[in-house]
C-alpha positions as CSV (number, residue, x, y, z in Angstrom):
1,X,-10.3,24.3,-21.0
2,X,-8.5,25.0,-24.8
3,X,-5.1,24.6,-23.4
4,X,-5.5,22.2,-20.2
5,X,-4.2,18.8,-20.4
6,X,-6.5,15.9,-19.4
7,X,-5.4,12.4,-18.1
8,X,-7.6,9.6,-17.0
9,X,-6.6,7.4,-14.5
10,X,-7.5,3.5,-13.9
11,X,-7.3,2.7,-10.5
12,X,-8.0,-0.7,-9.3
13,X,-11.2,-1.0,-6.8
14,X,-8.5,-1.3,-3.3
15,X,-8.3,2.3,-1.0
16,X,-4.4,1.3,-0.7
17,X,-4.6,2.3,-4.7
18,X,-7.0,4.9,-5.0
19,X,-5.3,7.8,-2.1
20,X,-1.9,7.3,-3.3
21,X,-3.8,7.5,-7.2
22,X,-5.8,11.0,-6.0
23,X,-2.5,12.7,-4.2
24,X,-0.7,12.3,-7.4
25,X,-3.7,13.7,-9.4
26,X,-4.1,16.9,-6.8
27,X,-0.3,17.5,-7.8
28,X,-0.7,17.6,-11.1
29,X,-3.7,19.6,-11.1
30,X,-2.5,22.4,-8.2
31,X,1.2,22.8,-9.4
32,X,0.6,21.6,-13.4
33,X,-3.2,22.8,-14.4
34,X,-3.9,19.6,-15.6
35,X,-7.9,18.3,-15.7
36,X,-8.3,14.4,-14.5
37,X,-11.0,12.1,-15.0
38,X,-10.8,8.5,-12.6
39,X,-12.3,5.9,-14.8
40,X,-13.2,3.3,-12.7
41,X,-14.0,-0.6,-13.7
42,X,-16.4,-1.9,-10.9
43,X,-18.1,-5.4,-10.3
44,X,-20.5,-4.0,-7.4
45,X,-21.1,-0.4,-5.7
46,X,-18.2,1.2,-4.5
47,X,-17.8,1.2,-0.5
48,X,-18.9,5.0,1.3
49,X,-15.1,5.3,1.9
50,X,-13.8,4.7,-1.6
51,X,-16.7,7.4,-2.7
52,X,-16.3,9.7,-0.5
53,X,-12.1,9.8,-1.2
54,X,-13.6,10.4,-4.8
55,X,-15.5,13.3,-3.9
56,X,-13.2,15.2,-1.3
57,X,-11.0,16.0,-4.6
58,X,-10.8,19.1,-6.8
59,X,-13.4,20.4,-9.2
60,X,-11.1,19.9,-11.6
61,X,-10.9,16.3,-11.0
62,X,-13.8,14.0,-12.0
63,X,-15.2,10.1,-11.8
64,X,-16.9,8.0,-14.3
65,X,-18.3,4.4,-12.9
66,X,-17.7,1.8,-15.8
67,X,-20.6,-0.3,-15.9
68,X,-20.9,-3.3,-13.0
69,X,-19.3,-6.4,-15.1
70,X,-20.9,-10.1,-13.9
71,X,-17.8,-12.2,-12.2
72,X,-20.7,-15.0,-10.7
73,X,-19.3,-17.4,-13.4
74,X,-15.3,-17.0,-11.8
75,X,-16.4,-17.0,-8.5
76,X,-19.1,-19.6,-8.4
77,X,-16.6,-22.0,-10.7
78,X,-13.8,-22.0,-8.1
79,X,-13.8,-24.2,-5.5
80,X,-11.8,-21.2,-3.1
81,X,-12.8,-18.0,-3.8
82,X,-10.9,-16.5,-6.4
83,X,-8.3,-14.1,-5.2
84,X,-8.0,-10.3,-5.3
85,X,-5.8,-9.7,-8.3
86,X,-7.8,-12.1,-10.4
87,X,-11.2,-10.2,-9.7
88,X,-9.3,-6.8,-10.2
89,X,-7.5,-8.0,-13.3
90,X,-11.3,-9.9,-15.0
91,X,-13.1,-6.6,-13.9
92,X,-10.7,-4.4,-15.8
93,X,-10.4,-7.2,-19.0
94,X,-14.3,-7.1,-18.9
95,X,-14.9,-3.6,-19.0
96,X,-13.1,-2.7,-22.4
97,X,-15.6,-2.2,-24.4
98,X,-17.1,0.9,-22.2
99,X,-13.3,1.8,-21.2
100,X,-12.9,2.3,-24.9
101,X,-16.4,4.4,-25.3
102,X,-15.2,6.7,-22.4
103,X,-12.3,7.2,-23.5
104,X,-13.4,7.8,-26.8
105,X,-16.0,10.5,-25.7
106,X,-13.0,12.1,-23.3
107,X,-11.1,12.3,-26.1
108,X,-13.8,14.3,-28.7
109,X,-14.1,17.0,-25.7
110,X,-11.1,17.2,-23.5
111,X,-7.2,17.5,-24.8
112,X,-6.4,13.7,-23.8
113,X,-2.7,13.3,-23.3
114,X,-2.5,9.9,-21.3
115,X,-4.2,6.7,-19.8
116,X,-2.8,6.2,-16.1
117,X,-3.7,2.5,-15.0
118,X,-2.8,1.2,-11.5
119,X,-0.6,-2.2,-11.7
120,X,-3.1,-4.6,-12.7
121,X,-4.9,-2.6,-15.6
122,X,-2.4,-2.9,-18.6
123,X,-5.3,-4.7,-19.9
124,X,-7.0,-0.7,-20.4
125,X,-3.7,-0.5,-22.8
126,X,-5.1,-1.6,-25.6
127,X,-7.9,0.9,-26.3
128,X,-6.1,3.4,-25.2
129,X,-3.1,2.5,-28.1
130,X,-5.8,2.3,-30.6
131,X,-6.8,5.7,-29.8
132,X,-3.6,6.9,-29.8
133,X,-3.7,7.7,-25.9
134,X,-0.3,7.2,-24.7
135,X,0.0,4.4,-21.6
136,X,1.3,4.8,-18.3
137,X,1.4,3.2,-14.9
138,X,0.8,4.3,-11.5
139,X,2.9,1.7,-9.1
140,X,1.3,1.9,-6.0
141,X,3.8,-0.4,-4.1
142,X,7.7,-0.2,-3.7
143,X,10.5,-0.4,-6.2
144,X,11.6,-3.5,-5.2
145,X,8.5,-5.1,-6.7
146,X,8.1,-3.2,-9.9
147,X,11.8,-4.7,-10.3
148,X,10.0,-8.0,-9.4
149,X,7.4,-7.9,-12.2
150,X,9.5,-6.7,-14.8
151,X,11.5,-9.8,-13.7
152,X,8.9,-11.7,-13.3
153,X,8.5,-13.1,-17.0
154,X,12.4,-14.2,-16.7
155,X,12.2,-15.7,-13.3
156,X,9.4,-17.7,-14.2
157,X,11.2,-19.6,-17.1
158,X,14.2,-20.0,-14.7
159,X,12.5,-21.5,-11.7
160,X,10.4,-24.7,-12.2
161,X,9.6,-25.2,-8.7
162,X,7.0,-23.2,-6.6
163,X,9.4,-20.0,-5.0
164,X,8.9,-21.3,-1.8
165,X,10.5,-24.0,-2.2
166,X,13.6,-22.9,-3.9
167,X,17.2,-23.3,-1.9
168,X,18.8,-20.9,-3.4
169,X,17.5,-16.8,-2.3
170,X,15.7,-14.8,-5.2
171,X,17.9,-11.5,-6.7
172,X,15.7,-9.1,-8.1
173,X,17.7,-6.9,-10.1
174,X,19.0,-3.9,-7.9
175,X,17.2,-5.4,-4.6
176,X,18.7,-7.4,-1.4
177,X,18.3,-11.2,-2.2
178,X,15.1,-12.4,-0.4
179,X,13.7,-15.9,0.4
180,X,11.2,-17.3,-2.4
181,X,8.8,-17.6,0.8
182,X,9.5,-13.7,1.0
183,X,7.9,-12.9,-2.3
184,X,4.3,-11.4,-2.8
185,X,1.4,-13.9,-2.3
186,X,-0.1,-13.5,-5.6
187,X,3.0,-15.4,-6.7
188,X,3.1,-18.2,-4.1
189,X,1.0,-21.1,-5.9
190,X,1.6,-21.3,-9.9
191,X,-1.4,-23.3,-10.1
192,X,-3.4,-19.9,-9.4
193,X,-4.9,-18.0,-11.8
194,X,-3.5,-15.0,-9.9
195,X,-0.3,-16.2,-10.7
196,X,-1.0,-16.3,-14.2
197,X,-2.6,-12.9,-14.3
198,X,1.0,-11.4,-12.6
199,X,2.8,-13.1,-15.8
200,X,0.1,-11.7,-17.8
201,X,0.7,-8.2,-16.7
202,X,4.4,-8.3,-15.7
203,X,4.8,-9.0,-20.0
204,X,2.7,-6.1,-20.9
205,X,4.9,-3.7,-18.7
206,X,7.2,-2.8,-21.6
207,X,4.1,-1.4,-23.3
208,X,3.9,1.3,-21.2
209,X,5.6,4.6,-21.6
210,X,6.6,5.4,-18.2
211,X,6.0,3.8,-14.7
212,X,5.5,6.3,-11.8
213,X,6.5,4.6,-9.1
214,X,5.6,5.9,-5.3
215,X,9.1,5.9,-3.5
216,X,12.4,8.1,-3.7
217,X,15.9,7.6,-3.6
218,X,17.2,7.4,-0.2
219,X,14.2,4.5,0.6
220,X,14.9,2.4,-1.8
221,X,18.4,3.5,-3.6
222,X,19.1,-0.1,-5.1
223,X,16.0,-0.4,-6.9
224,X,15.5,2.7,-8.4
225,X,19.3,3.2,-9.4
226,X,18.4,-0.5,-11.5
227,X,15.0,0.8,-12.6
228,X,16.3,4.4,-13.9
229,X,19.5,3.3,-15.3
230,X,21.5,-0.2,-15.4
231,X,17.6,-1.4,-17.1
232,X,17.8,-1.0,-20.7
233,X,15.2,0.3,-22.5
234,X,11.6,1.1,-21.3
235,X,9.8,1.9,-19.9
236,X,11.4,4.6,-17.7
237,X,10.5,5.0,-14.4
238,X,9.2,8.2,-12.6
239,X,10.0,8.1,-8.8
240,X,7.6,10.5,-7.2
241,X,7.1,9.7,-3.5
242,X,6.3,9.4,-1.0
243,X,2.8,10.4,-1.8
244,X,0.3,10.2,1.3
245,X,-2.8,11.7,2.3
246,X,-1.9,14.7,4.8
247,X,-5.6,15.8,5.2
248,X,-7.7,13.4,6.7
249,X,-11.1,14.4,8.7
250,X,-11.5,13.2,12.1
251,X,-14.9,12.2,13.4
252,X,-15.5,12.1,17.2
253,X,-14.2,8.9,18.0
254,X,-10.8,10.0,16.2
255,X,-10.7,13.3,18.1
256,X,-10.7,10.7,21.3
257,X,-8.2,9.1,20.2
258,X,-6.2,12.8,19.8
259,X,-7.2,14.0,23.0
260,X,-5.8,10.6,24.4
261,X,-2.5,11.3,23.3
262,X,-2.2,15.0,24.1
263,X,-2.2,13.7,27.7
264,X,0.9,11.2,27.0
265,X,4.5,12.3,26.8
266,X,6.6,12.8,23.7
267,X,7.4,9.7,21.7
268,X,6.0,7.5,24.6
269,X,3.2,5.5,22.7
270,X,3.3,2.5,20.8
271,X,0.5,2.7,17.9
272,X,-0.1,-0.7,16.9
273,X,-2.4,-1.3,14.2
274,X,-1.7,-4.0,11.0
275,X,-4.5,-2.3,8.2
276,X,-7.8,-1.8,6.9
277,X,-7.1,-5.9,6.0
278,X,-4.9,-7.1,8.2
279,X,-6.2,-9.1,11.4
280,X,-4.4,-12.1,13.8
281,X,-5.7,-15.9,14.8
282,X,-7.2,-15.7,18.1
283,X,-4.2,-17.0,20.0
284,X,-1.8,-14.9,18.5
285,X,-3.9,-11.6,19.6
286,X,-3.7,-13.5,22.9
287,X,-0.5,-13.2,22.8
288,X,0.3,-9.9,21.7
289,X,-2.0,-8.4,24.4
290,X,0.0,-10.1,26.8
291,X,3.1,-9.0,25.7
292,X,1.8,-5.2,25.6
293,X,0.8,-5.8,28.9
294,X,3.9,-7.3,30.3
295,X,6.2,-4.4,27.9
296,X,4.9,-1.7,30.6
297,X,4.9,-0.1,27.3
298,X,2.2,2.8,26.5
299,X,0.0,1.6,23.8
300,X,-2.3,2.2,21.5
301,X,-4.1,-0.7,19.5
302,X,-6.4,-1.0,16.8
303,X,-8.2,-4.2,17.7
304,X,-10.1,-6.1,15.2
305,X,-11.6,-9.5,15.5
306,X,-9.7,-12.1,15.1
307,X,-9.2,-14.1,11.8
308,X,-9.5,-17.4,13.5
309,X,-12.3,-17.7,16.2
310,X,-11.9,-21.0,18.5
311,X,-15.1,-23.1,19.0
312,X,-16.9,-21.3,21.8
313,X,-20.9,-20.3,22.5
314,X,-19.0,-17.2,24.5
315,X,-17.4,-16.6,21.2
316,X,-20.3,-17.3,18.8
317,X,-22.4,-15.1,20.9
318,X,-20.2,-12.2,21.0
319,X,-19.5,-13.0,17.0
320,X,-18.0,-10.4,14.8
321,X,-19.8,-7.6,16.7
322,X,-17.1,-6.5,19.3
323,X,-13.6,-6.9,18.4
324,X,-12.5,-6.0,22.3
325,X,-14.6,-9.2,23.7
326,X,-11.7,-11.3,22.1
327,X,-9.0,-10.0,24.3
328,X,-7.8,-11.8,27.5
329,X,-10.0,-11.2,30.4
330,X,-9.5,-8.0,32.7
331,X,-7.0,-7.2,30.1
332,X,-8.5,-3.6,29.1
333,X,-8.5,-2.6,33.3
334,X,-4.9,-3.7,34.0
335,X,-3.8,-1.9,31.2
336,X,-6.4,1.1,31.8
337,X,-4.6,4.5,31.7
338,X,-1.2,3.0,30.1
339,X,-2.9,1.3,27.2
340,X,-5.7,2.9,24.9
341,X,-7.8,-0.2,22.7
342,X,-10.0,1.0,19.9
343,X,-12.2,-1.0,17.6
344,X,-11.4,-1.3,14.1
345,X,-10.8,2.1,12.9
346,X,-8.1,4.9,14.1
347,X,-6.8,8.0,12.3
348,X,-3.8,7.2,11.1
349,X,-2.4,9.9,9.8
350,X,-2.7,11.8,12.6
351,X,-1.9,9.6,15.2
352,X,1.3,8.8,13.6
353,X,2.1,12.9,12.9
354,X,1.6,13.2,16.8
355,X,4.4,13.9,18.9
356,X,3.4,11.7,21.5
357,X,3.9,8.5,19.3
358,X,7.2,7.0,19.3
359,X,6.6,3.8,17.3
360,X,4.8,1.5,15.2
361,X,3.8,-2.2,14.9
362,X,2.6,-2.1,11.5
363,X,1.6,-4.9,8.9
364,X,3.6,-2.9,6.4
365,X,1.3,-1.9,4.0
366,X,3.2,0.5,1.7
367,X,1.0,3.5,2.4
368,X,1.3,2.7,6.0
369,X,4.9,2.7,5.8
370,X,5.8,5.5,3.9
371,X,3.1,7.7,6.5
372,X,5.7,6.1,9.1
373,X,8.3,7.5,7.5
374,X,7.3,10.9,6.1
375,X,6.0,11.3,10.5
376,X,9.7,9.9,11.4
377,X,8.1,6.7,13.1
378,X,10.6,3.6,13.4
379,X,8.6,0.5,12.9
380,X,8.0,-2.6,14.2
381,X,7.3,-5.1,11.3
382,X,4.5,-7.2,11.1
383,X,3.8,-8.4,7.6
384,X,0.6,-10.6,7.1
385,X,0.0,-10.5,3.4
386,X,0.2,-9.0,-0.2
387,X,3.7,-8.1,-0.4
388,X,4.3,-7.1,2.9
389,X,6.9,-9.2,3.5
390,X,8.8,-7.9,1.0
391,X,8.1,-4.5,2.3
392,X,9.5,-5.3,5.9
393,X,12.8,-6.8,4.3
394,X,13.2,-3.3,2.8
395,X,12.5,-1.6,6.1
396,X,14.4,-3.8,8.6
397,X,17.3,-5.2,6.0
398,X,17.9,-2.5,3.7
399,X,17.1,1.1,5.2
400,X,17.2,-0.3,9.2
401,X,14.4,1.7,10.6
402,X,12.5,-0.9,11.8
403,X,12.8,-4.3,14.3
404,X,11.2,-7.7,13.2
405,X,10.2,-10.2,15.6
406,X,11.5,-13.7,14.7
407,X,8.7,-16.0,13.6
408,X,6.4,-13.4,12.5
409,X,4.7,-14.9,9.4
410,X,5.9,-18.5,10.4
411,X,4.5,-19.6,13.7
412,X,2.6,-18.1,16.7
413,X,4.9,-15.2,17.6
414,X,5.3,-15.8,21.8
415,X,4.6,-13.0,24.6
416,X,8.2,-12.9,25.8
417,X,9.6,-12.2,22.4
418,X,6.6,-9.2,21.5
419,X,7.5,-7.8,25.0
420,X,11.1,-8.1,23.8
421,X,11.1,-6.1,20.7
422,X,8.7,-3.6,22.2
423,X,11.2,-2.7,24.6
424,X,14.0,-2.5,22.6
425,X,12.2,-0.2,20.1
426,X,10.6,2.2,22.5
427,X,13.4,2.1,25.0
428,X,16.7,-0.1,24.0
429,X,19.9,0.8,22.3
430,X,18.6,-1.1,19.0
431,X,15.6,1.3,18.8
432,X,17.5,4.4,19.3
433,X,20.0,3.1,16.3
434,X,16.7,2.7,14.1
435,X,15.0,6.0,15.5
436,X,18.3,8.0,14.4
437,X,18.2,6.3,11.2
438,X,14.3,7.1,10.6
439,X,14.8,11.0,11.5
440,X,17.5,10.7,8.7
441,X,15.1,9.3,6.3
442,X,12.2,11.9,7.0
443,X,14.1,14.4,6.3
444,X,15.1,12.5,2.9
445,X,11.2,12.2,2.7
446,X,10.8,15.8,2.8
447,X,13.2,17.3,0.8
448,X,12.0,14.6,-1.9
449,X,8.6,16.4,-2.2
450,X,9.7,19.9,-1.6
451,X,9.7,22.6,-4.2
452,X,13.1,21.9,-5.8
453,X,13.1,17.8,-4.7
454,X,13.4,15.4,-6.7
455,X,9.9,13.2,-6.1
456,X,8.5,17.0,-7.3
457,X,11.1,17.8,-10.5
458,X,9.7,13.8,-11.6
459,X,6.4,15.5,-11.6
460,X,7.0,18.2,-13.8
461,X,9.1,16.5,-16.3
462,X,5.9,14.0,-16.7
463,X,3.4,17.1,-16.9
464,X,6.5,18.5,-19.3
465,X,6.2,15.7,-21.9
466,X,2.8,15.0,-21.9
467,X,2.1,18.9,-22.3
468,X,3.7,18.4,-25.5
469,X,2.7,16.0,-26.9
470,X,-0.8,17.8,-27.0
471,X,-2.2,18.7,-30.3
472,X,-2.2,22.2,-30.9
């Protein structure tokens, strides 16, 4: 191990950080010889999945559990429970103290050239300065909001009002101008200690000394040209996507699922699915079954139960146990043979790789969007949270390889209009513009992470400089 460099990496409890986390580690350890440890803060037991991610990677990656911190006083003291980003960020802020003996200990037996935290850890900065570890972040999401925090500080001295309410659109540095309404929900009530934690970070970001951020170039061209050169200064910024896990296992239900699609013909299938978090009221499911059913569309959905349950003993009954018991009645046999509905869960990864699929109704979830991409999959947005509507602006306004229903986000989104835009992606003039454009963009995709791309040269100049500075 004399001459290895080590990093440890911070991620945030989410999956939606950890895989994109792990694919850069197995780069730098398969083309680089680099040795990893994931440090991770925790205030419970990790889920089977997030373990189990954690133990499909290389010997020469390995995982320390922080000890459980106690968050009862935060969320027992808040009248709403307290949201995600303020649980990650306290977790991380409460663990420093056995971030700093770890790190400590790493350091004594490994050649520890770097502290990788995901984008709510600067926090793990500190000890890791003192120790004379050098600090990094690992931006899980899209250029357009790394340009948001690092703006963020600014923007919120310039705006007094909450963002949506503003008249005027928001310009994020090297970004098309969005709606205030548009910007991540973490940000949406200044009155939340979320909100306060974002200003928090977004003000440490200039400690760092490099952001890798999970895009390329022909995605998201405004934002990174800002990022890597009109912005002054640091941190620089390390574009090295789109990194996605390509080897997922499929159980029995998945292989189903596969063998479901073999049968249907080329680019024929709509895959609609909104996320591991993502989930509709009761009414608009109604709706969007209906206008599956009326698209004469083939479909596959990813049914989970609805986030809104009307008053009903049929309901109550059938509870959370069976997503499918919320769709209209004798919907699944009129569709039966046209229409494939799943519970909960669906392999991704390789659904979208199949040939067979020819679009996707996504929430647009970052990972989700660049699997769409790097599989050449034109979308149909649906953004529900997070900063997915920011996302979808980059995927329907900026690139154009995907359709947005109007209203999504606002109101009930009607039958007539889903069967609208299904049609006109899977089989309209619209969707063959935006399938043209995605082919165009996979191929971007591709040559980004081959051997002489640039997503892959980024990677090497990082391994490069931190291989130097190890003491010899």
């Amino acid at each position: 191990m004399s001459g290895t460099p080590h990093i440890a990496i911070l991620p945030s409890p989410g999956m939606g950080h950890l895989i994109p986390m792990a694919e850069f580690a197995k780069r730098l350890v398969h083309h680089h010889n680099f040795s990893i440890t994931f440090v991770i803060p925790t205030d419970g037991p990790p889920s089977s999945a997030y373990q189990q991610v954690l133990t499909s990677l290389p010997s020469s990656i390995d995982h320390i559990f922080l000890p459980q911190v106690d968050l009862t006083d935060v969320v027992s003291q808040s009248p709403a429970h307290p949201r995600i980003e303020t649980l990650i960020s306290l977790t991380v802020a409460r663990s420093l103290s056995s971030l700093r003996t770890t790190l400590s200990s790493l350091q004594s037996s490994k050649n520890l050239v770097s502290l990788v935290v995901d984008l709510f850890g600067t926090d793990a900065f500190d000890p890791a300065i003192e120790l004379g570890i050098s600090p990094y972040i690992f931006f899980p999401s899209t250029a357009m909001t790394l340009s948001l925090f690092l703006y963020m500080p600014q923007l919120d001295k310039s705006v007094t009002c909450e963002f949506r309410h503003m008249t005027d659109l928001v310009r994020i540095p090297g970004c098309v101008p969005v709606r205030g309404s548009d910007l991540f929900d973490p940000v949406q009530d200044r009155t939340d200690e979320a909100y306060k934690w974002v200003i928090h970070h977004s003000n440490r970001y200039p400690m760092a000394e490099g952001v890798i951020e999970n895009s390329f170039m022909e995605l998201e061209h405004g934002a990174l040209k800002y990022l890597q050169t009109v912005q002054s200064g640091k941190p620089p910024v390390y574009a090295v996507g789109p990194l996605i896990k390509m080897d997922y296992d499929v159980d029995d239900s998945g292989s189903k699922i596969i063998e479901w699609l073999d049968d249907q013909p080329v680019g024929s299938v709509l895959f609609v699915s909104f996320g591991s978090g993502g989930t509709l009221s009761y009414e608009q499911m109604t709706e969007l079954a209906h206008g599956l059913e009326s698209s004469q569309q083939r479909f596959l959905w990813v049914v989970r139960s609805p986030n809104q349950i009307p008053n009903s003993t049929y309901f109550s009954v059938q509870s959370q146990k069976d997503p499918l018991a919320y769709l209209p009645e004798g919907f699944l046999n009129r569709t039966e043979g046209r229409g494939l509905v799943v519970s909960n869960w669906a392999p991704q990864a390789q659904i979208l790789s199949h040939g067979s699929t020819g679009g996707f109704m996504s929430h647009c979830g970052w990972n989700s969007i660049l699997e769409s991409v790097v599989h050449g999959v034109p979308i149909i947005a649906w953004p529900l949270y997070a900063e997915q509507k920011m996302n979808s602006i980059i995927v329907v306004e900026d690139v154009k390889v995907a359709l947005r229903p109007a209203g999504v986000g606002e109101r009930v989104v009607e039958r007539s209009e889903i069967t609208a835009v299904v049609k006109a992606l899977m089989e309209g003039e619209e969707g063959k513009k935006v399938r043209n454009r995605m082919k165009e963009l996979k191929e971007a995709a591709a040559r980004a992470v081959s051997d002489d791309g640039a997503s892959t040269i980024a990677i090497a100049d990082l391994a490069q400089k931190w291989r130097s500075s190890m003491k010899h």
